[in-house]
N, C-alpha and C positions, 0 to 999 in steps of 0.2 A: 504494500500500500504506500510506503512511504518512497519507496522507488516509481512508482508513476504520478507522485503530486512533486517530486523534482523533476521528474523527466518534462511534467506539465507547465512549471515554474520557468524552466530552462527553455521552453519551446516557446512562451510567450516574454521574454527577456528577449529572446533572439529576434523573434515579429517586432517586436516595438522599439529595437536596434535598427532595426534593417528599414522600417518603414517611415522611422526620423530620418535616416539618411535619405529615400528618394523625397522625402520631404523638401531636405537643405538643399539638396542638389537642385533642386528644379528653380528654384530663387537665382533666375540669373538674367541681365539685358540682352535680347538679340532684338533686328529687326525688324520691325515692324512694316515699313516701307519707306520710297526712297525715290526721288527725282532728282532732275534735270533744273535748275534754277536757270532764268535768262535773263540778263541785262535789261534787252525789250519789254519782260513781263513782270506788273506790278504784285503778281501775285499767282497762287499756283494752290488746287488741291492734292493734297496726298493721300488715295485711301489704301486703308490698312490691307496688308493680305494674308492669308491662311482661311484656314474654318472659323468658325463661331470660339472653341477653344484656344487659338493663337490668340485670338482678340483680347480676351478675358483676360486684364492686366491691373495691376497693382498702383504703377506710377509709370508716366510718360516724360521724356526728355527729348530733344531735336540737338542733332552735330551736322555742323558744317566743313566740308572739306573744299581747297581750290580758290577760296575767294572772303575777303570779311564780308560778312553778311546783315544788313540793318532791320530787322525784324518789328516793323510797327505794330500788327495785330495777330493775335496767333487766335485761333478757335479752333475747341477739342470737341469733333462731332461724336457725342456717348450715343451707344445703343439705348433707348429705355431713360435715358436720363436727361437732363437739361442741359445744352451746350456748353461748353466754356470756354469766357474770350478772357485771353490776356494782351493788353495792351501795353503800348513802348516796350518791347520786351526787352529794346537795346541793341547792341553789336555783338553780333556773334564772331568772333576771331577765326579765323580758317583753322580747323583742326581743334576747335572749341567746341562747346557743349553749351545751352543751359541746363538748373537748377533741374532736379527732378521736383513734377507735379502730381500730387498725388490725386488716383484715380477716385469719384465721389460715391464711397459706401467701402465696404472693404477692397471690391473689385467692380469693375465694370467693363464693360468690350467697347474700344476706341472706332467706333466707323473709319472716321476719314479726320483729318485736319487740314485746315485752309491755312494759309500765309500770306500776307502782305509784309513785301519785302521789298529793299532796295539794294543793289550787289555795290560795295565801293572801292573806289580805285578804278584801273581799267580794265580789270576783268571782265568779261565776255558772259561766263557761267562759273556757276558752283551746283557741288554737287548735297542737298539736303536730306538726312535722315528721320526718320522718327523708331523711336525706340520705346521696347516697351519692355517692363519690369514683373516678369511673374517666379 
């Protein structure tokens, strides 16, 4: 008796090991989606891609690579939820980041995100991310 409530002890010790780890593991930023910025254009939507589940994110952040980028209005299209705009977001330095924003409830799925932008210097294009945190 007392060898199968260890064996039992030891079997759920090992499950709730194993099941924090793909927990921590999955807590990490990739892609969400990703354009083409243009000199020409004031502004650009980026919608998200994958399934219903890539969407489903924690917190949102946008990186700029190729060009400093002046970020006036940013709006976060949520699934089910009420938009959200961040204005003067400021200058995003080529190879910069913003701040992460955190998604409204514990989680929520990102549709798409709009930007009004202006590229500085004399670059042509840069290339805009959006990222997403689960």
């Amino acid at each position: 008796m007392k060898s199968n409530i260890r064996t039992l002890m030891a079997s759920l010790v090992v499950a709730s090991v194993s099941f924090m780890g793909i927990a921590i593991a999955a807590d990490q930023w990739f892609v969400l989606g990703e354009q083409t910025l243009k000199a020409a254009d004031p502004s650009t939507e980026i919608k998200s891609t994958g399934g219903m589940w890539d969407k489903n994110i924690k917190q949102v952040k946008i990186s700029v690579e190729g060009a400093d980028v002046e970020v006036t209005s940013l709006v976060l299209h949520w699934d089910n939820r009420r938009d959200d705009t961040k204005r003067n977001v400021g200058v995003i330095k080529a190879g910069g980041q913003t701040a992460p924003a955190n998604a409204p409830g514990m989680k929520a799925r990102l549709q798409s995100v709009t930007v009004q932008y202006k590229i500085l210097g004399k670059a042509q294009s840069a290339q805009l991310k959006v990222w997403g945190y689960d």
